[in-house]
C-alpha angles and dihedrals in degrees: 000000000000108000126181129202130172114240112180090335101309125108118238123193121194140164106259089196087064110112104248111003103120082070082060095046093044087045096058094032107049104006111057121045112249086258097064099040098047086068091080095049080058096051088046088047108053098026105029095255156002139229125212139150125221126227097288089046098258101165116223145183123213112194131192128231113209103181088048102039083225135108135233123205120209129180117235128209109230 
């Protein structure tokens, strides 16, 4: 199912029934400072899109929308 939740400002949608996204979501929200992840919201942003991995080495997609102005996360398999 669709979820939504507000990083820095910026919606991000993601599919909560994907193994492992809350680590993305958790990754961008509460580890790393809003300097550092918006980083990423710049990369979407400009490029479409933006690999990283987090800590455990999850590996993750953020996408922009840009029809939406909102972001979708998606988890990538190595």
């Amino acid at each position: 199912m669709e979820q939504k939740v507000y990083i820095n400002g910026n919606t991000v949608k993601y599919d909560d029934q994907q193994n492992n996204i809350s680590y993305g979501i958790q990754y961008l929200q509460y580890d790393l400072k809003p300097d550092e992840s918006n980083v990423f919201f710049s990369q979407a942003k400009t490029l479409g899109s933006a690999p990283f991995e987090d800590d455990n080495e999850n590996q993750f997609t953020l996408q922009y929308n840009s029809n939406e102005y909102s972001y979708t996360l998606i988890k990538r398999d190595y």
